[in-house]
ROBA-957515 format. One line per 8 residues: their letters; for each residue x, y, z of N, C-alpha, C, O. Coordinates in steps of 0.1 Angstrom, whole numbers, padded with zeros to 4 digits. Each point is the difference from the previous one (the first is absolute). Example, Ala and Ser with C-alpha at 12.3 -4.5 7.8 and 13.67 -1.06 7.14 Angstrom:
% ROBA-957515
as> 0132 -0057 0078 -0009 0012 0000 0009 0012 0000 0010 0000 0007  -0014 0011 -0014 0009 0011 0000 -0008 0011 0008 0005 0011 0001 $
% end
This chain:
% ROBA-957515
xxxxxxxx> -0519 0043 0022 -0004 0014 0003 -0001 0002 0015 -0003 -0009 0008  0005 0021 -0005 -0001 0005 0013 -0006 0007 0007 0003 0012 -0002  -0013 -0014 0013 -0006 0012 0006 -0016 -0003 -0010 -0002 -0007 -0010  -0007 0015 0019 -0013 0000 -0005 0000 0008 -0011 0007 0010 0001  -0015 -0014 -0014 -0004 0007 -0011 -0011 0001 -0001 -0006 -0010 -0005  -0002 0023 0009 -0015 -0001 -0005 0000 0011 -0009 0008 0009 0000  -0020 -0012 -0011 -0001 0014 -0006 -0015 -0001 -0003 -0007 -0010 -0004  0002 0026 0006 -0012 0004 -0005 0001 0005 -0009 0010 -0001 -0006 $
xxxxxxxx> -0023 0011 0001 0003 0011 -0009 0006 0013 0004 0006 0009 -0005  -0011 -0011 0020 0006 0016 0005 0015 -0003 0005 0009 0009 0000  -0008 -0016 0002 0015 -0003 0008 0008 -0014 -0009 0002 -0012 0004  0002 0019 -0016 0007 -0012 -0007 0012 -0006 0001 0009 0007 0003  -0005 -0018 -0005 0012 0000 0003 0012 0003 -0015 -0002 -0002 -0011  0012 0006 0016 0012 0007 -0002 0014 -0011 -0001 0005 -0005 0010  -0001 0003 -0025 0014 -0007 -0002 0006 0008 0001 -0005 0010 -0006  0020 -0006 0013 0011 0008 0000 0010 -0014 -0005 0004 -0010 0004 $
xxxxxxxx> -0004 0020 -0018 0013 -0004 -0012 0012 -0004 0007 0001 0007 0010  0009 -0015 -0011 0014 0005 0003 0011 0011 -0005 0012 0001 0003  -0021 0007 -0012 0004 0008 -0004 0004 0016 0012 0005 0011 0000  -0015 -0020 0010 -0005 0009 0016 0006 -0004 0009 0000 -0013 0001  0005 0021 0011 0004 -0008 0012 -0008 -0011 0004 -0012 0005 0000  0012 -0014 0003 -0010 -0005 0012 -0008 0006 0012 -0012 -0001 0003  0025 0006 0004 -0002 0009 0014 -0013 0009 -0002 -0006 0004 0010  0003 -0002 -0019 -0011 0010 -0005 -0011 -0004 -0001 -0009 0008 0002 $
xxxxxxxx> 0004 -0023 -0004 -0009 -0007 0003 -0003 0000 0012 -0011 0004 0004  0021 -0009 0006 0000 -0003 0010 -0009 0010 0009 -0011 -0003 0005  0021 0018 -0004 -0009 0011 0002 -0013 0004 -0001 -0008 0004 0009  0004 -0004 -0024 -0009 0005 -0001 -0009 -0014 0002 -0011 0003 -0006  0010 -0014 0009 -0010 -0010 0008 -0001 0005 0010 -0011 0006 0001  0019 -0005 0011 0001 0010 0011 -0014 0006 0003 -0008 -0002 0009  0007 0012 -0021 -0011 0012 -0003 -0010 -0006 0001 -0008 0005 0009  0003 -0017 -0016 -0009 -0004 -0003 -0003 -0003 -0016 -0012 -0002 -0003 $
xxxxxxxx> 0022 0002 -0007 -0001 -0005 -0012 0001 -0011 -0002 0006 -0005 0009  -0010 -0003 -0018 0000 -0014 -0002 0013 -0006 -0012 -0003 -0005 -0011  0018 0006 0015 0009 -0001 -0011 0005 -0014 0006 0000 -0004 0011  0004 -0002 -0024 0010 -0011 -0004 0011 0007 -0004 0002 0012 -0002  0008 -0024 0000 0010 0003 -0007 0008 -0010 -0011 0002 -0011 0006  0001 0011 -0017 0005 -0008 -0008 0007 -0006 0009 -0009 -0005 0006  0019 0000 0000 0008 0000 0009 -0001 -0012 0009 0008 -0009 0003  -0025 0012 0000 -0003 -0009 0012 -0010 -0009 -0011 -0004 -0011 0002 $
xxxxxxxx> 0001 0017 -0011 -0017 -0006 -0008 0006 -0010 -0010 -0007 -0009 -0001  0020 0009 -0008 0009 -0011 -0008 0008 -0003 0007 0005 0007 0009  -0002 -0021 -0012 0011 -0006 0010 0012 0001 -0012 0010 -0006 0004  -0009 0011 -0018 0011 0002 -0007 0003 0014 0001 -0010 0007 0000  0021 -0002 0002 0005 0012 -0002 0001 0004 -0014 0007 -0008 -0006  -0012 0018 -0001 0004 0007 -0013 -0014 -0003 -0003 -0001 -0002 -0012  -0011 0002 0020 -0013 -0008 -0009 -0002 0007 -0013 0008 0009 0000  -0013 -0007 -0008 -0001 0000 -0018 -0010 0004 0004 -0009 -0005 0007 $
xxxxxxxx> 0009 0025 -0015 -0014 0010 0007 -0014 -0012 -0009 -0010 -0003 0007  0011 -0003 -0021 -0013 -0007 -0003 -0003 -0010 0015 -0011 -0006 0001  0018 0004 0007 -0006 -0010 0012 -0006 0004 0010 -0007 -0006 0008  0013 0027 -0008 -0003 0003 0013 -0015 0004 -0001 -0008 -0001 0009  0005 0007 -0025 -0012 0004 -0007 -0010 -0008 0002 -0011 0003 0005  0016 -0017 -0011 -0013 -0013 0002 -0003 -0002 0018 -0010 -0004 0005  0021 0008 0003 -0003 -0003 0015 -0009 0009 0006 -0006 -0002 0010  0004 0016 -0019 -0001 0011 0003 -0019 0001 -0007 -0010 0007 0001 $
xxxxxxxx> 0013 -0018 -0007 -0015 -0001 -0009 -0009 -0007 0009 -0011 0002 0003  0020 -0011 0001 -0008 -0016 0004 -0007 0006 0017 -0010 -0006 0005  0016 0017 0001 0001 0003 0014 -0006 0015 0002 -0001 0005 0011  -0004 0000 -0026 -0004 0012 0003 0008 0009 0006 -0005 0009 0007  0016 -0009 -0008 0012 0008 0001 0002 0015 -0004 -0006 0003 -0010  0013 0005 0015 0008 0011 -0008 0014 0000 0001 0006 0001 0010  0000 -0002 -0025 0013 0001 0001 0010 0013 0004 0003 0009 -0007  0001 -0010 0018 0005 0014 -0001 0015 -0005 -0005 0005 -0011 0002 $
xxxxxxxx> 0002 0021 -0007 0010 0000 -0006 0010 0013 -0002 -0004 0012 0000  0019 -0016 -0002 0008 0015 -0008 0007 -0003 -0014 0011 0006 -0002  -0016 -0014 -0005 0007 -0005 -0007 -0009 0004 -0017 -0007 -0010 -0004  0006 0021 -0003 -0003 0005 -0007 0001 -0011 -0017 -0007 -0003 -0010  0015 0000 0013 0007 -0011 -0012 -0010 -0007 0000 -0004 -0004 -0011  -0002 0000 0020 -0012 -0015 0006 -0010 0004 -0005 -0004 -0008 -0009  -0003 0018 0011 -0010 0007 -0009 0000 -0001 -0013 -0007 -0006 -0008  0018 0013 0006 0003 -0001 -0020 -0001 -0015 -0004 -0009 -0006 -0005 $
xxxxxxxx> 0020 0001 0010 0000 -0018 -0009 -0013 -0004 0002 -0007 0000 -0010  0000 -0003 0021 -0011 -0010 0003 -0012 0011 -0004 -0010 -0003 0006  0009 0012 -0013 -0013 0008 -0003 -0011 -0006 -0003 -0009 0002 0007  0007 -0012 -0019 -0009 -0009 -0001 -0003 -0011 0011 -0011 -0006 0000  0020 0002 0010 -0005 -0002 0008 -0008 0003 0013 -0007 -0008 0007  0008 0019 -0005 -0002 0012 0007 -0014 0000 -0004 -0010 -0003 0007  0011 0007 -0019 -0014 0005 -0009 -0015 -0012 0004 -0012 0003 0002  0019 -0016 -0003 -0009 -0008 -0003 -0001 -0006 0014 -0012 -0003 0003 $
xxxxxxxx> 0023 0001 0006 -0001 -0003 0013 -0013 0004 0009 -0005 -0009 0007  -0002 0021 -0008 -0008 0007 0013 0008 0005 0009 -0003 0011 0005  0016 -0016 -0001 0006 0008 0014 0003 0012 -0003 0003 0005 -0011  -0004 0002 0028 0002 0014 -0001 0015 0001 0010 0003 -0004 0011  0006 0014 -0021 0012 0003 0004 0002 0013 0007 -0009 0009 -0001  0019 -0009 0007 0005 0012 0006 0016 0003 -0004 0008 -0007 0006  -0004 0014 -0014 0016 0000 -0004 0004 0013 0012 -0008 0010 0001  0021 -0011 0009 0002 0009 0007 0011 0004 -0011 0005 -0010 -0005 $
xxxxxxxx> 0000 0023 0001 0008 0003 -0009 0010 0005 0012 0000 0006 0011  0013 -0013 -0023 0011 0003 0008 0005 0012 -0005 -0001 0000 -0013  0007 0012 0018 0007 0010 -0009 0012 -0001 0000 0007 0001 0011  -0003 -0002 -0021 0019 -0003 -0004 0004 -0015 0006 0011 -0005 0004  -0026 -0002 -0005 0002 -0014 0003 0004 -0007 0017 0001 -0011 0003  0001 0023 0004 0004 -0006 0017 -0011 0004 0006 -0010 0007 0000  0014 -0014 0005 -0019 0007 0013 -0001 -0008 0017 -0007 -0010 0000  0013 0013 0012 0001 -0006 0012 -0011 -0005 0004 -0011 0004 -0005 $
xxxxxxxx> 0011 -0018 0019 -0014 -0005 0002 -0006 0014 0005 -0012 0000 0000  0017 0010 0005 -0007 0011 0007 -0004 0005 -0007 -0011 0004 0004  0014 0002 -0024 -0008 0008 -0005 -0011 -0011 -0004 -0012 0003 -0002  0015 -0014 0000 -0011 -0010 -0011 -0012 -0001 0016 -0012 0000 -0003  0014 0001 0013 -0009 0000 0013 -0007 0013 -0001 -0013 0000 0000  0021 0011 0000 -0006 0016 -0001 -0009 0000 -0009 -0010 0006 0003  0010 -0013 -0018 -0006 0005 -0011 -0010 -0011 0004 -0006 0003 0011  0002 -0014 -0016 -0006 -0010 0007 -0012 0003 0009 -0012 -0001 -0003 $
xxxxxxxx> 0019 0008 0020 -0012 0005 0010 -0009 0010 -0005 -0012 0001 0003  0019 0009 -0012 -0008 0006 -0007 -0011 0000 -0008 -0011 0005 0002  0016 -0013 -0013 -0009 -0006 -0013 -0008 -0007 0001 -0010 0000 -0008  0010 -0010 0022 -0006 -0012 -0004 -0018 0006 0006 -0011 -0003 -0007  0011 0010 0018 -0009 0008 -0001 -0014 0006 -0010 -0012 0000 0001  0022 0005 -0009 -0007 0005 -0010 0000 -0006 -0014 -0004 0005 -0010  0012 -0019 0014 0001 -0014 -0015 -0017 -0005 0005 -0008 0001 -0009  0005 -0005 0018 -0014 -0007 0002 -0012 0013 0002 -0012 -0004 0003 $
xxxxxxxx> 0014 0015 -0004 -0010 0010 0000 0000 0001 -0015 -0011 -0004 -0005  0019 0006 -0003 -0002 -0001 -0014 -0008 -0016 -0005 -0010 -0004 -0005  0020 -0001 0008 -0011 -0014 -0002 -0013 -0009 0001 -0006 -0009 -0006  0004 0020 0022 -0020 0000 -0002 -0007 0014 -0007 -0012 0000 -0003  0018 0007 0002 -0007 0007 -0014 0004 -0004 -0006 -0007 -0010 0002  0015 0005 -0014 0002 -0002 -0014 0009 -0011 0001 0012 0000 -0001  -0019 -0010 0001 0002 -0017 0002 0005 -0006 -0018 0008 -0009 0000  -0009 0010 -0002 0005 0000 -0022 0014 0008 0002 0010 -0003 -0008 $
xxxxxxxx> -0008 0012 0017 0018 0002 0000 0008 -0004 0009 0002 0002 0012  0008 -0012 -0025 0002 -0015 0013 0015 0003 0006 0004 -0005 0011  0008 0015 -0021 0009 0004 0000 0006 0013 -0001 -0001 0008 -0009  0010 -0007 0024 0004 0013 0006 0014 0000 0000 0007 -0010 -0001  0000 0025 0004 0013 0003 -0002 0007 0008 0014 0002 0012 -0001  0001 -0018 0010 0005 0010 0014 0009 0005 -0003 0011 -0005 -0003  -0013 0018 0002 0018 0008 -0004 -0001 0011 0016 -0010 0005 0005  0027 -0002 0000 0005 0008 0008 0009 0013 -0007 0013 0000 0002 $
xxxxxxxx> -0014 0003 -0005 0012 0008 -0010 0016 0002 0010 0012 -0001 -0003  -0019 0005 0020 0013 -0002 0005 -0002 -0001 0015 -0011 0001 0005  0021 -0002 0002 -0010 -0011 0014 -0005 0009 0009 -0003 -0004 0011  0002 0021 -0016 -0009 0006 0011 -0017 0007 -0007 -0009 0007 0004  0013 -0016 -0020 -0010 0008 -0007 -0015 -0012 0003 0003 -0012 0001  -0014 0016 -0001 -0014 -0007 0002 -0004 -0012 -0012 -0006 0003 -0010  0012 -0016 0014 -0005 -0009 -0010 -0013 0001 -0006 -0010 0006 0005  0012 -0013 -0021 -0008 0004 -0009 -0009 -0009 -0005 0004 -0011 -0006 $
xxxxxx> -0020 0015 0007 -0004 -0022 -0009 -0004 0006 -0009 -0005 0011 0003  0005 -0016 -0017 -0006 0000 -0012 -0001 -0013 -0006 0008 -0009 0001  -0019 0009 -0007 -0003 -0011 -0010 0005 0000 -0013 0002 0009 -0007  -0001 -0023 0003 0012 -0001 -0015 -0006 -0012 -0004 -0003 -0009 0007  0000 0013 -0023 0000 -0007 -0007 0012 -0013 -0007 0011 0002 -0004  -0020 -0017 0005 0015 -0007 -0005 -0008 -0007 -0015 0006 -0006 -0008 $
% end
């Protein structure tokens, strides 16, 4: 692994899926966010989401992700896990490191203001509808 990982409650740290640019991590560390990346944190490429979950367990993690499918299959894992996810939704499935950055600077904001009021909602949904419209956070049930 690479680079310092600290995480509190207020300032947690953040897996970016490969389902995400990397570059996007990068950045938003920059800011002052605390992200990893699949990438740099497995030394196997293709890691198996049940490994990124248990990494994601063991480290107090949030998985951010775009990979909707991952949600569905691993639900019981999800369920029983504790980690809290972030799915950035892709629409019509493409999405540039610039919009997954745009929507991201946005959300993440108001992903950890929801989470110190209402700490029991562990899983959220970033949607853009289109890249000049105001990203969107909601919480979802898995």
């Amino acid at each position: 692994m690479t680079g310092n990982i600290i995480s509190s409650p207020h300032e947690p740290l953040f897996l970016l899926d490969e389902s995400l640019t990397p570059a996007v991590a990068d950045a938003l560390n920059l800011v002052g966010y605390n992200f990893a990346t699949v990438y740099d944190t497995f030394t196997d490429r293709g890691s198996l989401d049940p490994e990124i979950i248990a990494w994601c367990r063991n480290n107090g993690a949030v998985w951010v992700h775009a990979d909707d499918r991952a949600r569905r299959a691993h639900q019981a894992l999800l369920q029983t896990s504790g980690i809290r996810t972030l799915l950035v939704s892709r629409e019509k499935g493409r999405m540039s490191a610039k919009e997954q950055l745009r929507i991201l600077s946005v959300v993440l904001p108001k992903l950890l203001e929801n989470w110190q009021r209402r700490p029991a909602t562990r899983h959220y949904r970033a949607t853009a509808v289109s890249p000049v419209s105001t990203p969107s956070l909601r919480p979802v049930t898995i």
